[in-house]
N, C-alpha and C positions, 0 to 999 in steps of 0.2 A: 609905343610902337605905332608906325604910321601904316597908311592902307597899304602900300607898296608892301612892306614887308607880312602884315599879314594875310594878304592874300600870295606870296611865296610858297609861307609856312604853309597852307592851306593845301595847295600845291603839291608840296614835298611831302605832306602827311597821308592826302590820299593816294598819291602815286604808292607810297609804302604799303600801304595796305592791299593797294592793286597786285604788287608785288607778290605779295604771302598769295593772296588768292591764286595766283598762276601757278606758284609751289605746291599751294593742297589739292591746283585739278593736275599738274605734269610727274608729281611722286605715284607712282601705282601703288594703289589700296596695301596695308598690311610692311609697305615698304619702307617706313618711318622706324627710327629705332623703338624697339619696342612696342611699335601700333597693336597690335594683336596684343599683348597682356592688357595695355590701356583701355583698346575698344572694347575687350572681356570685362575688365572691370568695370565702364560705364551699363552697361547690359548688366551686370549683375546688380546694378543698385537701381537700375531702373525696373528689373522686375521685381524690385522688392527685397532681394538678397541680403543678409546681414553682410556686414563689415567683419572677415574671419581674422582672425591671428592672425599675425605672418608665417609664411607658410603653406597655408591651410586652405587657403581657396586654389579648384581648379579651374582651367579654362573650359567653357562650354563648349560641350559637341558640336552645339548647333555652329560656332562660331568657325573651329577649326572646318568643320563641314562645311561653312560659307567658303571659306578658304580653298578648299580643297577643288570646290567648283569654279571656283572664278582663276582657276590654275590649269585646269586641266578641259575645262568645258568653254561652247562658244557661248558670249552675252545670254543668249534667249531661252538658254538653260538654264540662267541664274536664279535661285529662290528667293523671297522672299524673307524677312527675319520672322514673321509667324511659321511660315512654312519651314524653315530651317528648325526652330525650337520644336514642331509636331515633329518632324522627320528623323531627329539627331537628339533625343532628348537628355538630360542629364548632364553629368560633368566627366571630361575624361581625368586621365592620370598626369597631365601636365599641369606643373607647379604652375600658377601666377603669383609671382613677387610683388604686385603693388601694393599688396596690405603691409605692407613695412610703411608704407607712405599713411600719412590722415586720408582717410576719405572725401576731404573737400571739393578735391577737383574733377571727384568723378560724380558728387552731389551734383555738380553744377552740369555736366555732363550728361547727367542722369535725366536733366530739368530739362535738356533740350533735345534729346531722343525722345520726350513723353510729347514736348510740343511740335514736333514733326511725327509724329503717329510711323515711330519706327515700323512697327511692328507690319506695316503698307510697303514700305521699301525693302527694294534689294538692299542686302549686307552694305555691298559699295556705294550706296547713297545714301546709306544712313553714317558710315567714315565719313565720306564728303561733306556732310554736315555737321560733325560735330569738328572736320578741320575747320572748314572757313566758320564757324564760332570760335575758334583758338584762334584763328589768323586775325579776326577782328576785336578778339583780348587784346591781342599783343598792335593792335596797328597805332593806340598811343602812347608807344615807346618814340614813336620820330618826334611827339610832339613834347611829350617829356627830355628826350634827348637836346631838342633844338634849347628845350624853356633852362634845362640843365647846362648849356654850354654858352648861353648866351647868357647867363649868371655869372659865370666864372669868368669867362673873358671881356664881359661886358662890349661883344662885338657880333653883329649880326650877319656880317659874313661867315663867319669862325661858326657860328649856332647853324647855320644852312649847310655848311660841308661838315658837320658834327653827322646830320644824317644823314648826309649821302654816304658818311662812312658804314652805317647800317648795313647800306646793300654790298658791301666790299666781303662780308661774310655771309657766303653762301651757306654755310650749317646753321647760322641763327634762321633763315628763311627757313630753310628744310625743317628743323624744328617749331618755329614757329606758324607755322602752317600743318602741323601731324594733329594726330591726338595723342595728349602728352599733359603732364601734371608739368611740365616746365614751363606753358607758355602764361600761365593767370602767377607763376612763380614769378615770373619775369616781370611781368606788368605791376605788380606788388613791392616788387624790389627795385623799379623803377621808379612809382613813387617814394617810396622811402629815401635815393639818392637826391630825388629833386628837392624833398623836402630837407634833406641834412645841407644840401648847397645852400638853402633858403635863411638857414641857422646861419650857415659858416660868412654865409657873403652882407650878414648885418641885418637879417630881418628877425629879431628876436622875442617876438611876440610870443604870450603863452600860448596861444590855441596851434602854433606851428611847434612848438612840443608836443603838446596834446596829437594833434593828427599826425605826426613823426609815430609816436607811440602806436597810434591804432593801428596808422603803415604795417607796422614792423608785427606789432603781432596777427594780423591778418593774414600776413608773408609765410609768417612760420605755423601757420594752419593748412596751409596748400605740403609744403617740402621740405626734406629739411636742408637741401640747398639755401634756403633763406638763414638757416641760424649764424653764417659767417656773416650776418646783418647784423645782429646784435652788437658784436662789439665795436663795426663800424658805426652803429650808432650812440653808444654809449660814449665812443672816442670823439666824434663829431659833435655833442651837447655841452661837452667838457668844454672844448675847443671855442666851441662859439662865443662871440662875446668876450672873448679875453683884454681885457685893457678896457671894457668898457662897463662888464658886470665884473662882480667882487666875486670871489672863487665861490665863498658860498653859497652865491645864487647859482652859480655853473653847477655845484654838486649837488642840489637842492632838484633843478631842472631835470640833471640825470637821471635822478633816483623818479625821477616823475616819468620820465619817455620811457624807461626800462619798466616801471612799476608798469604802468597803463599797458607797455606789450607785454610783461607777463601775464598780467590778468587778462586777456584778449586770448593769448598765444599758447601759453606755458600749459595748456590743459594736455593735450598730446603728448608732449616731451616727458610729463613727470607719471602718466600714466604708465608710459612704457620703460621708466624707471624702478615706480613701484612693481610692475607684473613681470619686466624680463629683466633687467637689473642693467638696462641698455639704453641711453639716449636714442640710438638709432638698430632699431633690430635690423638681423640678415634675412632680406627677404630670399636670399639665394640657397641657403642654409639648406636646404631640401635637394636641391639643384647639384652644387657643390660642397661635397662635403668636406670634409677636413681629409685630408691623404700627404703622407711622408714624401718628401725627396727621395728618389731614386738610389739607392748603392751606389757611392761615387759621388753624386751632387750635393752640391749645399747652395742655400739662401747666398746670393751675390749682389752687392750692390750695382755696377758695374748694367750687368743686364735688366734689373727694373730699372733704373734711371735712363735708358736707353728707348727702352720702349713703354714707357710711363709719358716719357717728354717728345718722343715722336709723337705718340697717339695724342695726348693734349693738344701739341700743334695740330697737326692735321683734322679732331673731328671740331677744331674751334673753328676754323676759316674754314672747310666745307668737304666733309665726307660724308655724305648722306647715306642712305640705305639701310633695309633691317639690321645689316651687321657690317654696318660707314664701311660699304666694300666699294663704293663710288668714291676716289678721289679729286680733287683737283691737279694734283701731281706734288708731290713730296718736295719736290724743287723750289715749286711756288708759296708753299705752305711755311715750310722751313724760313725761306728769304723775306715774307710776309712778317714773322714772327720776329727775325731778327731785325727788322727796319724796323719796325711797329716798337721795342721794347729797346731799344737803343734810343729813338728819338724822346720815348719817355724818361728813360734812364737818366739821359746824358740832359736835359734841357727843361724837365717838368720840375726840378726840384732847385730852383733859387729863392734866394731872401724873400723878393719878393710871391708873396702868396703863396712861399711855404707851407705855412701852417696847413691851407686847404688841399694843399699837393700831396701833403702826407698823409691826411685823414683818408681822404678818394683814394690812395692806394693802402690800405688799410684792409679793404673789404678785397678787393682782389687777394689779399696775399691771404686773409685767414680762409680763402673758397682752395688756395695750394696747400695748405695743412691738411685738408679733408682727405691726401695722400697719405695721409698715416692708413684711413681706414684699407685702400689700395695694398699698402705694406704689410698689412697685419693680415690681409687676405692669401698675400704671397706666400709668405711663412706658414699659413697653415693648408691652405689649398695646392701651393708650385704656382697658381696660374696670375699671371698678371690680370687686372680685370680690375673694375670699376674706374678705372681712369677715361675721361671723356672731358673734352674740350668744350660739351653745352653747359657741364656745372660750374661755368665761368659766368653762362649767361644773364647770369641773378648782377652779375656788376660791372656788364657790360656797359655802364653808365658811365661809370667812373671811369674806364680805360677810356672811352670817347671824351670825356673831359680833359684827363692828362693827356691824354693826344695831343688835343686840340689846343693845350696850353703851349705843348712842347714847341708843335710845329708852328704856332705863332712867334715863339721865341729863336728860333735857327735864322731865317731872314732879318737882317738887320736895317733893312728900309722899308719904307712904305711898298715902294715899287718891287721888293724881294719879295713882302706878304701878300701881294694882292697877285703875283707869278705862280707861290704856291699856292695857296687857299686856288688859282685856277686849277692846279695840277693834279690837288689831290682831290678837286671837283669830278674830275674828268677819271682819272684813276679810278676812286672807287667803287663807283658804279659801273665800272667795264670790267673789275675783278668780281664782280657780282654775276655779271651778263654772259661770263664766259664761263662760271659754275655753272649758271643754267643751263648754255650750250651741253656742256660736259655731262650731266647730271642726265636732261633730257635725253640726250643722243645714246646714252648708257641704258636707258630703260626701254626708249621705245625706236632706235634707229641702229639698233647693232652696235654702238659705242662708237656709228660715224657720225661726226661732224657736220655734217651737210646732207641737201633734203636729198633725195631719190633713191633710200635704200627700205623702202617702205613704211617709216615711220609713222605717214600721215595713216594712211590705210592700219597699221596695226592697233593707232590711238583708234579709230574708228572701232573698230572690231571692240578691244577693250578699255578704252576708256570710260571714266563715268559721264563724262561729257560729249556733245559735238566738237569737232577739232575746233572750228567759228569760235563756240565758249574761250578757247584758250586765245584764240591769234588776238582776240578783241581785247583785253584787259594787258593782253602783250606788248601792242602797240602805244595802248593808253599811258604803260609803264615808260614806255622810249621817251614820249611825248613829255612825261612830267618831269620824267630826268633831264631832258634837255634845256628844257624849261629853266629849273634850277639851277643848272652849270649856267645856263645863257644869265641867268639874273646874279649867280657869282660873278659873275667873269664881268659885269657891268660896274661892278660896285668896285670903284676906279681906288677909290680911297675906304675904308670902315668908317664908319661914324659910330666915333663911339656912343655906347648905352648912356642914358642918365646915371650920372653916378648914383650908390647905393645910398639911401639916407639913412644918415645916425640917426636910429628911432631911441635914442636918450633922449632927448625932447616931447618925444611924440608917443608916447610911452611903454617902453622898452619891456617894463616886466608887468606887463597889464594880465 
């Protein structure tokens, strides 16, 4: 890799990160799917709390009480998180669901409320910091992205508009910038895909099993979003090396990456096999309980698959909000989904480099089986629920890869690819930029578009920041995006990568 390109990447990594940052100061506190059970749960382990059953923990007073004030009260009212716990003590009667989840991601959460001395800050500064800690988990997904697509295509233009397609999904931003067990998910299962690419594309060394394994069971200690890792990677270890190792070092290897994550991973999973008889308990189960069909009604397929597969679309490219009541618009979402999954369909899957086309969409399709648990909720609750377009985001790696393979493969000349790769330069970071608009203008500008309906003034009032905080990192964001599209749009021809060397010589099963 020459300086040119790595000072791009350099580029495009922190512009991403600049990114999530302006998501975690322009989402209003508690506005994040789910923030409040998450921020509840890091609060409870940071005072000490046991780790309950699922079920069994409730949200703190003091919490809902921060809430309450920062909804109904101006700024200089707001309490403190000491003074909220004195004032509000105890737990109310609202269920929190994350104890279905491992405790890990609110451990880590728990580490970084103790090292900013919550207990000093308002509620909404102490959120604000434990997002931009997620938003700078997840900021080396662009650079695993880029290292992930410039494997497979072995083309450094193709690896550069790999991340700009990042910014084209406005919900990975909103997520990845909340506080959320999804984003240290993401960043886990991001290594994991780079390392399975690292197998598939000829680099077959043992220590990149080895660390595949620890990936993988690391991943599935955070959520169990990660366990549709598993068999991508058990399918990916097989695969690698065919034609150059003998099957039974392929089977051999398996047994080693799957052995190594279970012993890492598997401690959670069979806990909650031995004690509730459940791979994955209902953290809702308290929530919603089981209740018949109506006189007259019955279980229809027809209607879950209708709005199972809208909501998918939609909260994947970008409906943000406690309850993704911010769209982008259905139109765009829908038309997104269907370019996006036709150009993979139709063009990711030839002779050539088949085999890796198939593995990468592997993990994507077992994270769409996890609609059985959706289905089995239907049937005994009526309500459609747990379908959400961010538990895609554990392999959002791999779609950026088949993307990136497909849309290389549609133009059939040099001057075709380097047309595209400009377009969808340009494209995806302005489907980004217009969720922001969308998003922003929804929370703090009346849902208009444009400035002078007091937006700036309201941020002022309630934001956790100075409005200055956001325009600066805003700018900075235009700046690198442009940056990037300017140094696609330069690179007249690809050069291609050094080809992958056969490490059969160099020694392959070390």
């Amino acid at each position: 890799m020459g300086r040119h390109e790595r000072i791009a990447v350099a580029i495009v990594t922190e512009t991403f990160g600049l990114w999530l940052a302006v998501w975690a100061l322009v989402v209003p506190t508690f506005q994040a799917p789910d923030e409040t059970a998450h921020v509840d749960a890091a609060v409870h382990v940071a005072l000490g709390d046991p780790w309950s059953a699922p079920s069994d923990m409730r949200v703190l007073e003091a919490v809902l009480a921060g809430a309450r004030k920062q909804a109904s009260m101006p700024e200089d009212r707001w309490s403190t998180v000491s003074e909220l716990l004195a004032a509000a003590p105890g737990e109310s009667t609202t269920v929190n669901q994350m104890t279905q989840h491992p405790p890990t991601a609110y451990l880590a959460d728990a580490l970084v409320l103790r090292v900013v001395h919550f207990g000093d800050l308002r509620l909404d500064q102490a959120v604000l910091a434990l997002r931009l800690a997620d938003a700078l988990a997840v900021t080396p997904l662009a650079l695993l992205t880029w290292a992930t697509v410039r494997r497979v295509t072995r083309s450094p233009r193709a690896a550069l508009v790999g991340v700009l397609a990042l910014f084209a999904t406005t919900q990975l931003a909103s997520i990845g910038a909340s506080v959320t067990n999804d984003t240290p998910t993401m960043l886990l299962t991001g290594v994991v895909v780079w390392l399975a690419v690292r197998l598939l594309t000829g680099d077959h060394r043992w220590r990149k099993v080895v660390w595949l394994g620890l990936a993988l069971g690391a991943a599935c200690w955070v959520k169990g979003t990660a366990l549709p890792a598993v068999p991508f990677v058990g399918l990916a270890v097989l695969v690698a090396g065919a034609g150059v190792l003998p099957v039974s070092r392929r089977l051999l290897r398996t047994v080693v990456a799957l052995g190594v994550a279970g012993a890492v991973g598997a401690g959670w999973w069979v806990h909650n096999l031995v004690a509730y008889h459940r791979l994955q308990p209902d953290g809702y189960a308290a929530i919603c309980p089981p209740k018949a069909f109506p006189p007259g009604e019955h279980p229809s397929v027809a209607p879950f698959v209708d709005v199972s597969w809208g909501t998918l679309a939609r909260t994947f490219w970008g409906s943000p909000g406690a309850r993704a009541q911010v769209s982008i618009g259905d139109g765009l979402t829908a038309a997104l989904t269907a370019v996006a999954l036709a150009a993979i369909v139709l063009f990711a899957f030839r002779r050539t480099g088949l085999g890796t086309s198939v593995v990468l969409a592997s993990f994507p399709a077992a994270v769409l089986l996890q609609t059985a648990t959706s289905a089995r909720a239907y049937l005994t609750t009526t309500e459609v629920a747990g379908t959400q377009g961010r538990y895609a985001f554990p392999a959002v790696l791999c779609l950026v890869a088949l993307s990136a393979v497909a849309w290389r493969r549609i133009p059939r000349t040099p001057r075709g690819r380097h047309r595209t790769a400009t377009v969808l330069a340009v494209v995806c970071p302005a489907v980004g930029m217009y969720g922001a608009v969308v998003v922003t203008s929804w929370f703090w500008n009346g849902a208009v578009p444009w400035p002078g309906h007091g937006g700036v003034a309201r941020y002022a009032e309630l934001g956790p920041v100075p409005p200055w905080t956001v325009v600066v990192p805003a700018v900075l964001v235009l700046v690198g995006i442009i940056a990037t599209v300017t140094r696609v749009a330069a690179m007249r021809s690809a050069v291609p990568a050094a080809p992958v060397r056969d490490l059969r010589a160099d020694g392959a099963s070390r």
